[in-house]
C-alpha positions as CSV (number, residue, x, y, z in Angstrom):
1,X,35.4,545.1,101.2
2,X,33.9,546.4,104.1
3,X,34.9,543.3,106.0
4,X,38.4,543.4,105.2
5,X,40.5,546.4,106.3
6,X,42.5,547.2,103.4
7,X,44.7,550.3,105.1
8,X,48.0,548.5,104.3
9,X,46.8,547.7,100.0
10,X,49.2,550.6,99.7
11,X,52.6,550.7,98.2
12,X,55.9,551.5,100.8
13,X,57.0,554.5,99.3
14,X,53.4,556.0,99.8
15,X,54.3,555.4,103.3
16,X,57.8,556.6,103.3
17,X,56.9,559.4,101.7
18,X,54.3,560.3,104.8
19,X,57.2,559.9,106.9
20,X,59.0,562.4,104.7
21,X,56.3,564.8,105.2
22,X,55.4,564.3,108.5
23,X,59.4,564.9,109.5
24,X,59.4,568.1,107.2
25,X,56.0,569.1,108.9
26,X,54.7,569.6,105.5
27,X,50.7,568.7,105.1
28,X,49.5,571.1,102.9
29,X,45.9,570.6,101.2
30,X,46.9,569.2,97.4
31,X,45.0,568.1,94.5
32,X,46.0,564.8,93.0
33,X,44.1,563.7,89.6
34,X,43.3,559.9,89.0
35,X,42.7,559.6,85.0
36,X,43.7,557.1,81.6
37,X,45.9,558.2,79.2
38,X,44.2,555.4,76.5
39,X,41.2,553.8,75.8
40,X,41.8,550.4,76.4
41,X,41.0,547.6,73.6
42,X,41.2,550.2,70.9
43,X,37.9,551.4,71.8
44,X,36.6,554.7,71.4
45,X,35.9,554.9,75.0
46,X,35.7,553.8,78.3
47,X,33.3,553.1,81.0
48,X,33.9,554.5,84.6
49,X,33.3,551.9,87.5
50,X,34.4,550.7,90.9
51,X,33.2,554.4,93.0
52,X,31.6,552.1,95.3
53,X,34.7,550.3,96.5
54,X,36.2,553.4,96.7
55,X,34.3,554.6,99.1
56,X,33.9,551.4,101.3
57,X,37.8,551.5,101.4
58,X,38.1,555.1,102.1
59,X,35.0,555.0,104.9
60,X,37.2,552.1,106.7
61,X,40.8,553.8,106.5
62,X,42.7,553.1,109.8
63,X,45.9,551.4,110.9
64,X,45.0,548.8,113.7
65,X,47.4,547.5,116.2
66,X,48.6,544.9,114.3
67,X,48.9,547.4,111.3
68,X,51.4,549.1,113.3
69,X,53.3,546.4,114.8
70,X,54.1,545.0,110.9
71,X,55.6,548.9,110.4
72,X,57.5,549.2,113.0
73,X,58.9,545.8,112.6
74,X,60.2,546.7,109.5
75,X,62.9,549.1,111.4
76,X,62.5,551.9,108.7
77,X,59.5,554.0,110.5
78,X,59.8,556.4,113.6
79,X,57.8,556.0,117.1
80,X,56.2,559.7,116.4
81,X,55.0,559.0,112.7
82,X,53.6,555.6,113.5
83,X,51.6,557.3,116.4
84,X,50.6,559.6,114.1
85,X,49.6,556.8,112.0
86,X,48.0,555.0,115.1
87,X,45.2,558.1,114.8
88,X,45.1,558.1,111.2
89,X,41.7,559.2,109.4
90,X,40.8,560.8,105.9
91,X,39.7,564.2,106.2
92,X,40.0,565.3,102.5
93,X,37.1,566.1,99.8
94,X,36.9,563.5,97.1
95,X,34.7,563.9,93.7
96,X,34.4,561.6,91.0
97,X,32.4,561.1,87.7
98,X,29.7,558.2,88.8
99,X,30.3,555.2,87.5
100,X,28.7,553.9,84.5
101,X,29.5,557.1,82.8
102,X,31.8,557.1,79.7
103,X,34.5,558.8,80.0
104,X,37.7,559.3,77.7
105,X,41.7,560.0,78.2
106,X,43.3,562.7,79.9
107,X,40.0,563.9,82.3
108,X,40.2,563.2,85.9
109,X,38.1,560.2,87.2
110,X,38.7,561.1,90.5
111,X,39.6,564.5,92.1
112,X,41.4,564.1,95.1
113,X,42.0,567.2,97.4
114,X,43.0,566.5,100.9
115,X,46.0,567.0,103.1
116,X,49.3,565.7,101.2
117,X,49.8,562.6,103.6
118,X,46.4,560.8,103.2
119,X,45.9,562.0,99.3
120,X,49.1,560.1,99.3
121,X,48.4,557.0,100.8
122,X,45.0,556.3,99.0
123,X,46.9,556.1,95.4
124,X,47.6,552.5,95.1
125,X,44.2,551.3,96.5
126,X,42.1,553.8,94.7
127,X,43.6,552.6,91.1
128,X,43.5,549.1,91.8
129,X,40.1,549.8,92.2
130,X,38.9,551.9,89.4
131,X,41.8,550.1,86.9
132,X,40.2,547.0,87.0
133,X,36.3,547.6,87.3
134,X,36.3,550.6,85.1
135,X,38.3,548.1,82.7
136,X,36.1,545.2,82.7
137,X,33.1,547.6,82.5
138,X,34.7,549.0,79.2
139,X,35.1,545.1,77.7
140,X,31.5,544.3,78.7
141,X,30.2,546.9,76.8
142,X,31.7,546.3,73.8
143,X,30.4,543.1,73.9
144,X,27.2,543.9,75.0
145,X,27.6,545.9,71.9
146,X,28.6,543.5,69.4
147,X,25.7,541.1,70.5
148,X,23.3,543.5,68.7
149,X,20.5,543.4,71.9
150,X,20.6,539.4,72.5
151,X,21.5,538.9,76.4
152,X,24.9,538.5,77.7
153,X,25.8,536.5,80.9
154,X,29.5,536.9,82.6
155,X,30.8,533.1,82.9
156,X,34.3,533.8,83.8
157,X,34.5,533.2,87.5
158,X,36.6,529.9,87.1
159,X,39.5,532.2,84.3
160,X,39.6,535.4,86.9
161,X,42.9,536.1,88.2
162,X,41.6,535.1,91.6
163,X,38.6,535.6,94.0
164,X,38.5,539.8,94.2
165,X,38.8,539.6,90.3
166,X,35.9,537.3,89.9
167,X,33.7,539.2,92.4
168,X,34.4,542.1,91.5
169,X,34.5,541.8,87.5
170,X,31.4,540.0,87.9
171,X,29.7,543.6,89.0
172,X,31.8,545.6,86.7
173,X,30.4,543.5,84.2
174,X,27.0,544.0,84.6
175,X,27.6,547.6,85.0
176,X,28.8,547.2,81.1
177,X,25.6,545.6,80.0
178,X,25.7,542.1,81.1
179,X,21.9,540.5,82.2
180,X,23.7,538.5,84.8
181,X,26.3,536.1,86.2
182,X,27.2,532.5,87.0
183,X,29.1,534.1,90.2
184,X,26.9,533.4,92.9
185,X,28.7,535.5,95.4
186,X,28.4,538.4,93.5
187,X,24.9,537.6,93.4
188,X,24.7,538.3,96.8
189,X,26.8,540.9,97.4
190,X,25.7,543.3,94.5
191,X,21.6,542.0,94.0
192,X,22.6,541.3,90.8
193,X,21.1,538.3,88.6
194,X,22.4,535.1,88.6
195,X,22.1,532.3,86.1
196,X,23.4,529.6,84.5
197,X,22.7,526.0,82.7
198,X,25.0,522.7,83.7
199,X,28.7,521.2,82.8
200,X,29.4,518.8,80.1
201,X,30.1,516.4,83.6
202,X,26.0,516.5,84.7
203,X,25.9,514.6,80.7
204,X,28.4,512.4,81.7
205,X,27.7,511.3,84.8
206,X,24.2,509.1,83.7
207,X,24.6,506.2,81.3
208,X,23.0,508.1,78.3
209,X,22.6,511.4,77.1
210,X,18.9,511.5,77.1
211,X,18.3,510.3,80.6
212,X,20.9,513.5,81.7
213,X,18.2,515.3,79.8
214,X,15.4,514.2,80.9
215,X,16.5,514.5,85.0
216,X,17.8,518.2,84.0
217,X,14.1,518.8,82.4
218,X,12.8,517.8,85.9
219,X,14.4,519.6,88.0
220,X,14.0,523.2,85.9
221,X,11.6,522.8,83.4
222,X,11.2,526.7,84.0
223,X,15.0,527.0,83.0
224,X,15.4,524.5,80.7
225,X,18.9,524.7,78.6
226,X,20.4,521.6,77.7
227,X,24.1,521.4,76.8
228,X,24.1,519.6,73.8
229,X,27.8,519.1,72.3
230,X,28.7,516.5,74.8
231,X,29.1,513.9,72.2
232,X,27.8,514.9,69.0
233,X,25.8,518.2,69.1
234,X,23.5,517.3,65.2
235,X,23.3,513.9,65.5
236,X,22.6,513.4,68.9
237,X,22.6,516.5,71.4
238,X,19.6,518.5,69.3
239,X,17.7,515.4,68.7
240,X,17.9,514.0,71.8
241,X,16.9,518.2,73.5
242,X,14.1,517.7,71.2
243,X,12.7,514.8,72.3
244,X,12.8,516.4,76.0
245,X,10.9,519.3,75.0
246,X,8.1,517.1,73.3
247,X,7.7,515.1,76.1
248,X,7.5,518.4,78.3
249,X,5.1,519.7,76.2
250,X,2.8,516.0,75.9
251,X,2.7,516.3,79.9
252,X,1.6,519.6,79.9
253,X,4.8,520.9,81.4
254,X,4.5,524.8,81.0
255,X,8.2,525.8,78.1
256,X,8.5,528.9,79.7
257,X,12.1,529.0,79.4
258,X,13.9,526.4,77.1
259,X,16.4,526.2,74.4
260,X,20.3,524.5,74.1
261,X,23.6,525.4,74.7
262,X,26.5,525.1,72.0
263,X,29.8,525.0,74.0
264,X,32.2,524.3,70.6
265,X,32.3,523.4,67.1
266,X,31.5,525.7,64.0
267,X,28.9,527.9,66.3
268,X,27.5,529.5,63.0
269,X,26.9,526.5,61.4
270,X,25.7,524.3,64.0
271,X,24.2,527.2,65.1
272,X,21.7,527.3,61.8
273,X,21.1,523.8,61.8
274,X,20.1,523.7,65.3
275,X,17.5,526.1,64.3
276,X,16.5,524.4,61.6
277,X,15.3,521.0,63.7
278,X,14.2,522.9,66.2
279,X,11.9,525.0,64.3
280,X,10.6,521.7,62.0
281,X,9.8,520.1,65.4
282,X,7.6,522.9,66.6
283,X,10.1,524.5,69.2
284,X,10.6,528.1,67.5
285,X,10.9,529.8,70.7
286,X,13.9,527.5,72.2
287,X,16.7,529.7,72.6
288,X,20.1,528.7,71.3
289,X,22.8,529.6,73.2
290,X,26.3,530.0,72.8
291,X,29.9,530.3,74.8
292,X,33.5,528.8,73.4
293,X,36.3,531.9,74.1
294,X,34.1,534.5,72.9
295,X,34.6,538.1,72.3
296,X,33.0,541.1,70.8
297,X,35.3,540.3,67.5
298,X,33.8,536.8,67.3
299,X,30.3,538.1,68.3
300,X,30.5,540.5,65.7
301,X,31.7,538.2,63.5
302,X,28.7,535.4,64.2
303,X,26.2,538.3,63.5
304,X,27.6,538.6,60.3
305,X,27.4,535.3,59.4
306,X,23.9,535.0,60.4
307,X,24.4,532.7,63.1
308,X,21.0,531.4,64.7
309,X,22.0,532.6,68.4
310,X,20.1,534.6,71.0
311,X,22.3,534.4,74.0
312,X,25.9,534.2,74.6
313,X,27.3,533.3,77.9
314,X,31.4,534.8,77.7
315,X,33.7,534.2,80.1
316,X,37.9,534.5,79.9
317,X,38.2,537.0,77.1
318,X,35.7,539.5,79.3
319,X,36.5,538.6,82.8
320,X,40.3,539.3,82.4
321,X,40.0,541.6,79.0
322,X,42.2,539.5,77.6
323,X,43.4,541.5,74.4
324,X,43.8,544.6,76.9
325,X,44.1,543.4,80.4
326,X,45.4,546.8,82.0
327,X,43.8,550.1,82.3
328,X,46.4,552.0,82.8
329,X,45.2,554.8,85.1
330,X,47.7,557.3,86.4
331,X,47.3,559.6,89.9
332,X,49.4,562.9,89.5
333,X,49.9,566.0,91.7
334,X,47.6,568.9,90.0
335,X,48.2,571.7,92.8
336,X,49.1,572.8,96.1
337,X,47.2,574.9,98.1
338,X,48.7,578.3,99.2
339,X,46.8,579.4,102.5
340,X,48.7,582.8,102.3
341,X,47.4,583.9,98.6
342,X,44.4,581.3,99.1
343,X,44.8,580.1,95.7
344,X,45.6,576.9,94.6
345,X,49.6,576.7,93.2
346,X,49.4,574.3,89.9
347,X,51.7,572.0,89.2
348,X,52.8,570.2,85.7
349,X,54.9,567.1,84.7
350,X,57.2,567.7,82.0
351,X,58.2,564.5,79.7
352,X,60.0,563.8,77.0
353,X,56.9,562.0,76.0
354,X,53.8,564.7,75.2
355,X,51.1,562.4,76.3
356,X,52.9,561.9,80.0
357,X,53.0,565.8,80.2
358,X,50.0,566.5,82.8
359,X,47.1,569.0,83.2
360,X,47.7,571.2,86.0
361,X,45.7,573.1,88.4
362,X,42.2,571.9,90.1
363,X,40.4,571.5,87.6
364,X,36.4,570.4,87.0
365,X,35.1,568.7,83.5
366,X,32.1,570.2,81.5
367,X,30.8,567.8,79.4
368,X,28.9,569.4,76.3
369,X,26.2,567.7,74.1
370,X,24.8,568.6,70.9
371,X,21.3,569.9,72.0
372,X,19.3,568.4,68.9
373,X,20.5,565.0,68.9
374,X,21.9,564.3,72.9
375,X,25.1,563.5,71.5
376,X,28.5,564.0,72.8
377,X,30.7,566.8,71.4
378,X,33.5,566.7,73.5
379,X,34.7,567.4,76.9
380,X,36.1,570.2,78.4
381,X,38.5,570.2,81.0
382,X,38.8,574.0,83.4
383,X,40.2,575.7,86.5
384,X,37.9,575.0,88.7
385,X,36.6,578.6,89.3
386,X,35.6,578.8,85.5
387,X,31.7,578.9,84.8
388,X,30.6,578.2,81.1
389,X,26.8,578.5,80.5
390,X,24.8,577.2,77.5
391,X,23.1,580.4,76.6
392,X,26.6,582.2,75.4
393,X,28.4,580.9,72.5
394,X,31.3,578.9,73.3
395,X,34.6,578.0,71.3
396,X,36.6,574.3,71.7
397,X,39.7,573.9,70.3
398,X,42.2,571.0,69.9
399,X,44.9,571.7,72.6
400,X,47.4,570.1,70.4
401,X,46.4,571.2,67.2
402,X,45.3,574.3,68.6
403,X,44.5,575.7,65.0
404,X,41.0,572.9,64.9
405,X,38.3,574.9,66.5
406,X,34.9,574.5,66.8
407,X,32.2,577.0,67.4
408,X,29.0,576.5,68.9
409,X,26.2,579.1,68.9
410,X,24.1,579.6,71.8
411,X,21.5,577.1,72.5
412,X,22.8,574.6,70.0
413,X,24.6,573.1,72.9
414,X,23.7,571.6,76.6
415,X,26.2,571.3,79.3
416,X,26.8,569.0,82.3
417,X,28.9,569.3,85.0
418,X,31.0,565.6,85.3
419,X,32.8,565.4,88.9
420,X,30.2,565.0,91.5
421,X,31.5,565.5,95.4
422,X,31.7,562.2,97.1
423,X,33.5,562.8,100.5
424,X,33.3,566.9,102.3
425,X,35.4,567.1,105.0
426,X,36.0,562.8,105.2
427,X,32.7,562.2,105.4
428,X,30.6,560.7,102.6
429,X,27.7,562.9,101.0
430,X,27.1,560.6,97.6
431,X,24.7,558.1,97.6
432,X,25.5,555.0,95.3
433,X,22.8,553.4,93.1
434,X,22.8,549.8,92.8
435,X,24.2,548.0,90.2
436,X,21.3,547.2,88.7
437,X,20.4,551.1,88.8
438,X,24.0,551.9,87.0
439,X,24.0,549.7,84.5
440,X,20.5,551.3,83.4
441,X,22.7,554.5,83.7
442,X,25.9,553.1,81.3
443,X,23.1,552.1,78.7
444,X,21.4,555.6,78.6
445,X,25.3,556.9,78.6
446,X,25.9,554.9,75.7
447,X,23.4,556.5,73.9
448,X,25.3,559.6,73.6
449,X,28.1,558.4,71.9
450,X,28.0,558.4,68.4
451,X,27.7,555.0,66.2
452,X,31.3,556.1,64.6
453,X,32.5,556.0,68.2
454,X,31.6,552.5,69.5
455,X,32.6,551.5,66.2
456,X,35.7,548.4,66.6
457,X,37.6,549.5,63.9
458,X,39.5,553.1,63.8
459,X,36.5,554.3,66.3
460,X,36.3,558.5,66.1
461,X,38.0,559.9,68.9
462,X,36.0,561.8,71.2
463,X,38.3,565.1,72.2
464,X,39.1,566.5,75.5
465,X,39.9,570.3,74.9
466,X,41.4,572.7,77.5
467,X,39.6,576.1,78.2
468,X,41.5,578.9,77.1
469,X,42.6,579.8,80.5
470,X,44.0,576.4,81.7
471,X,45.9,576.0,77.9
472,X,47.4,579.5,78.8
473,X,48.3,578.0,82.3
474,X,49.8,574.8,81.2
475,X,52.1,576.0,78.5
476,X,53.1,579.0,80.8
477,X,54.7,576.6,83.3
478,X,56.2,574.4,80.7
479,X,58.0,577.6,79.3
480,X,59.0,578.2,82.6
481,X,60.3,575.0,83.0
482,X,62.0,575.6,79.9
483,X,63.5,578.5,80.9
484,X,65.0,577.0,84.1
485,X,66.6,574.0,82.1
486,X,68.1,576.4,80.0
487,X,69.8,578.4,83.1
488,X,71.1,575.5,84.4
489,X,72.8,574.5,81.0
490,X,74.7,577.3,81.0
């Protein structure tokens, strides 16, 4: 990222809308919300990544020369506003829930407040970013879920929709749970681990199986998984991985790290039979491996059946989410900023459809955890001048079903603050942990959702309620609205 100057990753209406505001001199301080409306892959959840990028691509925001020479070529943009453009730097404030945090509909990701013509121009980027790393993030956790504690490695570099997907999927991935990747690239750029066995082509190329083995063995007989379905995985790819091990273990050769690979076929069954020559042979520590299209269904569903695997190594269904591969995020205008009253003006989106109508206002999230247990309760979304403290009782209510209310005594209950402030002023105060770091941070987050909410089937919703204040807000302007539609009908 930070080699690439991504200015111009915008759409051209962000643009002509700058050009709109810069002619009507209007660059008022606004408040533009980045957030899902759905959990993606029916989950109960999702898992926030990509901050990182986001502030890489917002640290090197500029229009070169050659920027500006592609602009003005299109004929549509005037010499003043591409000057203006010429000297172009964020100068806004930025906060954002960190990633590897789970996070559910309707709550802002990211705040932006910043003058109107750069909060404008950073949509596109900003949920290209988030869309797709908080999205893969979400799949590899569900997988990492389903895989009950055995290891999973991303494989899907080769299936990505291209190089940025790969790379960056790769990271999102292990932010979701993943061990590691096959994508050496990400290796480098994110210190993240990086493994992998050998191709079906490595068996091919010698004149026999077990002399593709035994060179293999050579080379890593500290990482030791042989591929054994080449030609036929029972009758010749165990037995033959067998009789590698044994003569690794005659010379004295250290099995550190051994085991096969099962790349197709029945994987339970083959799975259980592997284990069962291996085991007779002496070799009950050789792991069995497993890939073939996998997913957390088909995961869950070789747990069930009591398949003999330890490791799983997925690649398509996870690197492009394949039963879900959009996020769906949304960036809406939340207020303007009146410097005469020096109060921020919110703003709403009526639609015909409820779940498009937006929160307005700027706004902050408290999330709020059931003190005996460290589970999540739910999430409340407020102005942000509202201050909720742990030793007062405090009531949450549904804001749709506004009669379903809960009450929660004094103490029973801890609170945390969710949006964190990334950039004051354009300049960045937030330090990003390292991948490593946050996926250590997504598995403790996981731990405060409860079982019935990382379930795969009809998962229990995790609610977003509105504090009294902004619910009295929100459906004040939408009457309003409502009263101005019925004015004009007449």
């Amino acid at each position: 990222m930070s080699k690439r100057n991504l200015t111009l990753l915008t759409d051209l209406y962000e643009l002509t809308m700058m050009q709109g505001y810069y002619e009507q001199k209007f660059n008022e301080t606004v408040v533009f919300d980045a957030f899902y409306r759905s959990n993606p892959s029916g989950s109960g959840y999702a898992i926030c990544a990509g901050l990182a990028q986001i502030i890489e691509y917002v640290e090197n925001l500029h229009f070169t020369d050659g920027d500006i020479e592609y602009l003005r070529s299109l004929g549509i943009f005037r010499e003043d506003f591409l000057d203006y453009l010429a000297h172009f730097r964020f100068t806004g404030d930025i906060y954002a829930i960190p990633e590897g945090t789970v996070v559910f509909p309707n709550e802002p990701l990211v705040k932006i407040v910043a003058p109107v013509m750069e909060a404008q121009l950073l949509e596109p980027a900003l949920l290209n970013i988030i869309n797709h790393q908080s999205l893969i993030a979400t799949k590899a956790s569900r997988v990492v879920y389903a895989a009950e504690g055995d290891g999973i490695m991303e494989f899907g570099l080769r299936r990505a929709q291209g190089p940025d997907a790969g790379i960056y999927g790769a990271r999102a991935a292990v932010i979701g749970g993943c061990i590691g990747t096959s994508n050496v690239l990400a290796g480098q750029l994110f210190d993240i681990p990086v493994k992998g066995t050998h191709a079906h082509s490595w068996i091919m190329s010698f004149d026999d199986e077990l002399t593709a083995f035994r060179a293999y063995a050579h080379l890593y007989p500290s990482a030791c998984i042989l591929l054994v379905d080449t030609y036929n995985t029972l009758k010749s790819g165990v037995p033959h991985a067998i009789q590698v091990f044994q003569e690794m273990r005659d010379a004295g050769i250290p099995l550190s790290y051994y085991g096969i690979r099962l790349d197709s076929g029945d994987l339970a069954y083959l799975s259980k039979e592997a284990r069962k020559m291996l085991d007779e042979a002496g070799f009950t520590d050789a792991v069995i491996s497993a890939s073939c299209d996998l997913d957390e269904y088909l995961i869950a569903s070789l747990k069930d059946q009591d398949a003999a695997i330890t490791s799983w190594g997925v690649g398509t269904n996870l690197i492009t989410s394949k039963d879900c591969p959009a996020f769906g995020g949304v960036y809406k205008l939340a207020a303007i900023y009146d410097r005469q009253t020096d109060t921020y003006v919110p703003k709403i989106k009526r639609s015909e459809n409820s779940e498009k109508i937006t929160n307005p206002g700027n706004k902050i999230i408290y999330r709020i955890y059931k003190k005996s247990t460290g589970k999540i309760i739910g999430d409340l979304l407020a102005l942000h001048d509202e201050v909720f403290v742990e030793d007062h009782n405090l009531m949450i209510f549904d804001p749709v079903h506004t009669w379903k209310k809960t009450y929660l005594d004094a103490g029973t209950f801890t609170l945390r603050k969710l949006l964190e402030p990334v950039f004051r002023n354009g300049e960045c105060v937030y330090t990003n942990p390292s991948v490593m770091e946050i996926r250590e941070i997504c598995r403790q987050e996981q731990d405060t959702l409860w079982d019935e909410t990382r379930r795969f089937a009809n998962p229990h919703e995790v609610y977003m309620d509105l504090s009294r204040k902004l619910f009295d807000m929100k459906y004040h302007l939408l009457d309003n609205l409502n009263e101005i539609n019925e004015e004009a009908d007449q």
